[in-house]
C-alpha positions in Angstrom: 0.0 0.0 0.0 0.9 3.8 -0.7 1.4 6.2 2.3 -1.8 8.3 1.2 -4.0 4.9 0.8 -6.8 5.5 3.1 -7.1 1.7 3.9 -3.5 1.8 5.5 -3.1 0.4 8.3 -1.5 2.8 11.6 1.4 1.6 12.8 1.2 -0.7 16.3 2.8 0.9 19.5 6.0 -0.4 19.6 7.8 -2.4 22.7 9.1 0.7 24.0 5.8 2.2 24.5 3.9 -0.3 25.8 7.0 -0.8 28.1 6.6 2.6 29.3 2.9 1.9 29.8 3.3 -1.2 31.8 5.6 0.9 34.2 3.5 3.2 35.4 1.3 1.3 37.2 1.4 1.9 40.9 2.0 -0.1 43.6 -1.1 -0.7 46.0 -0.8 -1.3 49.9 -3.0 -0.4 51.8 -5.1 -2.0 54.5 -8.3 -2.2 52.3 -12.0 -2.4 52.7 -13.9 -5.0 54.8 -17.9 -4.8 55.7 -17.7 -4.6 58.9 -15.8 -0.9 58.4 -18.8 0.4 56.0 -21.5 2.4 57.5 -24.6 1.3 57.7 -26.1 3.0 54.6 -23.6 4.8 51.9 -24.3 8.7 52.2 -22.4 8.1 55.3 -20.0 5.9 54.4 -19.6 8.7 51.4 -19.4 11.5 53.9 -16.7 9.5 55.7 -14.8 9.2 52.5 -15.2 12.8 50.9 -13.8 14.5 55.4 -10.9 12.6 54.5 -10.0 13.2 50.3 -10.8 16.9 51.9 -8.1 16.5 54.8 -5.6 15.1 52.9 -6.0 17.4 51.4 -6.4 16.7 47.8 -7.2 19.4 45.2 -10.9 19.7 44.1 -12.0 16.4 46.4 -15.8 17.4 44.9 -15.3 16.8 41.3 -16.6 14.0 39.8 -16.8 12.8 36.2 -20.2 12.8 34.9 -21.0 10.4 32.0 -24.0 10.4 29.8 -25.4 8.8 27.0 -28.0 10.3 23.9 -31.3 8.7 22.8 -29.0 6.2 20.6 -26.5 5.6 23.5 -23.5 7.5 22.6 -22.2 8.1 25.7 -20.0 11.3 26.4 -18.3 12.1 30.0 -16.7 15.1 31.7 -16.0 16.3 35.3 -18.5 18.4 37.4 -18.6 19.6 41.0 -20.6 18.5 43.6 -22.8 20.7 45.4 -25.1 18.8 47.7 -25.2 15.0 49.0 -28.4 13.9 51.0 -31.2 11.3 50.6 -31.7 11.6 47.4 -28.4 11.5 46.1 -25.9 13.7 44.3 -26.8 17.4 43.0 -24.6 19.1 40.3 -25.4 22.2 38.3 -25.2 23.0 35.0 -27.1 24.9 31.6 -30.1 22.8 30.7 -29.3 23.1 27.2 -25.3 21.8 27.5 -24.7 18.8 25.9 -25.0 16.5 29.5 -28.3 18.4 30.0 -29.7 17.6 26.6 -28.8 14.0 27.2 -30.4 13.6 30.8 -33.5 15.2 29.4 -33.6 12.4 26.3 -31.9 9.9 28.6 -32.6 10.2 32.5 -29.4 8.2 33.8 -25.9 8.8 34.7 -22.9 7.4 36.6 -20.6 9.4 39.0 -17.1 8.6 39.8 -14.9 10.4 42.4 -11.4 9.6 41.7 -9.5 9.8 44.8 -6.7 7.4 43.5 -3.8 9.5 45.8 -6.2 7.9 48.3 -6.7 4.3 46.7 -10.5 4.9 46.5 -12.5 5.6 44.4 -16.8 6.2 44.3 -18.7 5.0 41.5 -22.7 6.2 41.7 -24.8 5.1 39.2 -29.2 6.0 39.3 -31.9 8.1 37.7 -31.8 11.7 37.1 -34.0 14.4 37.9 -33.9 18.2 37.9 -33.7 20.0 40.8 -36.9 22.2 41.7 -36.5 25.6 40.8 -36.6 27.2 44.2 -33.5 24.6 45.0 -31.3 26.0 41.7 -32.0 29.6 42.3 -31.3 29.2 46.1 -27.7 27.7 45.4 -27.2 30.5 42.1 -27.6 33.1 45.3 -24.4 32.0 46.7 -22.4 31.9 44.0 -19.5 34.8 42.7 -20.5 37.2 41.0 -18.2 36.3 38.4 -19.6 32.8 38.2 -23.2 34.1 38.2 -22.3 36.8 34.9 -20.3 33.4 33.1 -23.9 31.2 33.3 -25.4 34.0 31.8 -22.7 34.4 28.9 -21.7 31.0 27.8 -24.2 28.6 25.8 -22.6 26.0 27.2 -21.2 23.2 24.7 -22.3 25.6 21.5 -19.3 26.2 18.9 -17.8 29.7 19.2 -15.4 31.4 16.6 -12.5 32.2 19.3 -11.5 33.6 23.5 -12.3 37.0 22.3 -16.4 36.2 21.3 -16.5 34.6 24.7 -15.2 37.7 26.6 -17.1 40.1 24.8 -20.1 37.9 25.6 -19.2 38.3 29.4 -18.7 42.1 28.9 -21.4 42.6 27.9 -23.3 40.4 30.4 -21.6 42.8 33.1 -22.8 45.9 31.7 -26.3 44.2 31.6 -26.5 43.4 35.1 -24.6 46.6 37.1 -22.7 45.7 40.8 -26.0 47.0 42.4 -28.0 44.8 41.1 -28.5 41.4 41.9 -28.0 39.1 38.8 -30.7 36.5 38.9 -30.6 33.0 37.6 -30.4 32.5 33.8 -33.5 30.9 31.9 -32.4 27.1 31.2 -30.1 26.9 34.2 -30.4 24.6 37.6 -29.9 21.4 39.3 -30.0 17.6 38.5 -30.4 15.6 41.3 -28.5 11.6 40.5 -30.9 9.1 42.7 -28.9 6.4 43.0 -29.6 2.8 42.5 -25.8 1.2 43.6 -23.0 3.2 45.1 -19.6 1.0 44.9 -16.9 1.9 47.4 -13.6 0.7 45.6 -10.3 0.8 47.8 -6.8 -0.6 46.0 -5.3 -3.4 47.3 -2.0 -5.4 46.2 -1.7 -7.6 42.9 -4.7 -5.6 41.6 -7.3 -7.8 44.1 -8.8 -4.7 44.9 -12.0 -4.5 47.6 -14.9 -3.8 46.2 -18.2 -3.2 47.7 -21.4 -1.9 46.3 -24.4 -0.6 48.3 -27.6 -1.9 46.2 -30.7 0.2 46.9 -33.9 -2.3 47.6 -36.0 0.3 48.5 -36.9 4.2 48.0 -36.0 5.0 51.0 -39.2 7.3 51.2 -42.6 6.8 52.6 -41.7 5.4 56.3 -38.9 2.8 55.1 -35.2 3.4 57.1 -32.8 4.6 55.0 -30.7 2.1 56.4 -32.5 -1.2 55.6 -33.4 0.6 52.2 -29.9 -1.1 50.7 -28.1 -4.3 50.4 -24.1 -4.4 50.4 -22.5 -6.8 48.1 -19.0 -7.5 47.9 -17.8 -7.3 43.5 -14.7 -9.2 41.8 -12.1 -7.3 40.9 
């Protein structure tokens, strides 16, 4: 074949790369994850595990990637930050009409991960979706900066823009729009998705990659007079 056939063939990673791959795995030691140290239902055991990624301290210990998939199942992911954990499960924010919000409104189901590898854990959510009421997004857009609040005005989040500089006149504008004495007040199309979830899995490394695995399994809504605790089932998962 000629360089410029299309059918050509890529070349294969050679030894050296793939040697250099195989390197950087880490060593893991640690003392693991047994049942009797999980809490008796997970937004606990979460809340344990978030106090310490946030004393260790690692850097952003609320971001979490985010992955969605369309109508046809195309799944796309990216990080968000968290901004509430209770009951009903995981809250994020974000523009309605942004790609993850386009999807969640065609397909109502996600999965979270918190990757606190420095840590040797890891939190892996996966449930249904719902917005957020309206009253909930406006209350958290209250306490945001300033600056943050004029940027969820300007940006149409995941829309194609010709450069930096349509972006920042876009958020100059925004700022003469809405003067310091003013409050700015939450932008049409923007709030809250709430992920309810149906398993949380708390991973924790251990050595020759037999990793401890445990999954909370929700067999109940926890709603209507049943304990949150008995509302889930812990199973232990191969590595």
């Amino acid at each position: 074949m000629s360089r410029s056939d299309p059918g050509e063939m890529a070349p294969s990673p050679g030894h050296d790369a793939l040697a250099r791959l195989a390197s950087l795995g880490m060593s893991y030691a640690s003392t693991g994850l047994s049942e009797d140290d999980l809490a008796s239902e997970p937004y606990t055991q979460f809340a344990r595990w978030l106090d310490d990624a946030v004393a260790a301290p690692l850097p952003e210990p609320h971001a979490m990637v985010l992955a969605t998939a369309d109508s046809g199942g195309r799944p796309s992911s990216r990080t968000v930050l968290l901004k509430a954990v209770d009951p009903r499960g995981f809250v994020f924010m974000t523009n309605y009409s942004s790609r993850k919000g386009r999807e969640l409104t065609d397909n109502p189901y996600a999965s979270l991960v918190f990757p606190w590898f420095a840590m040797l854990r890891q939190v892996v959510v996966v449930g249904r979706v719902e917005r957020t009421s309206p009253e909930e997004s406006a209350t958290y857009f209250a306490t945001r900066p300033r600056g943050s609040q004029l940027a969820a005005w300007t940006s149409e989040q995941s829309s194609v823009i010709a450069d930096r500089a349509e972006l920042d006149a876009r958020y100059a504008d925004v700022g003469r729009q809405f003067p310091l004495e003013e409050d700015v007040p939450v932008p049409p199309g923007w709030g809250g998705f709430v992920v309810r979830p149906d398993t949380i899995e708390f991973w924790h490394g251990q050595a020759s990659r037999l990793h401890d695995r445990l999954q909370f399994v929700r067999v109940g809504d926890g709603d209507g007079g049943i304990d949150e605790a008995s509302a889930w089932r812990v199973q232990r998962l191969s590595p």
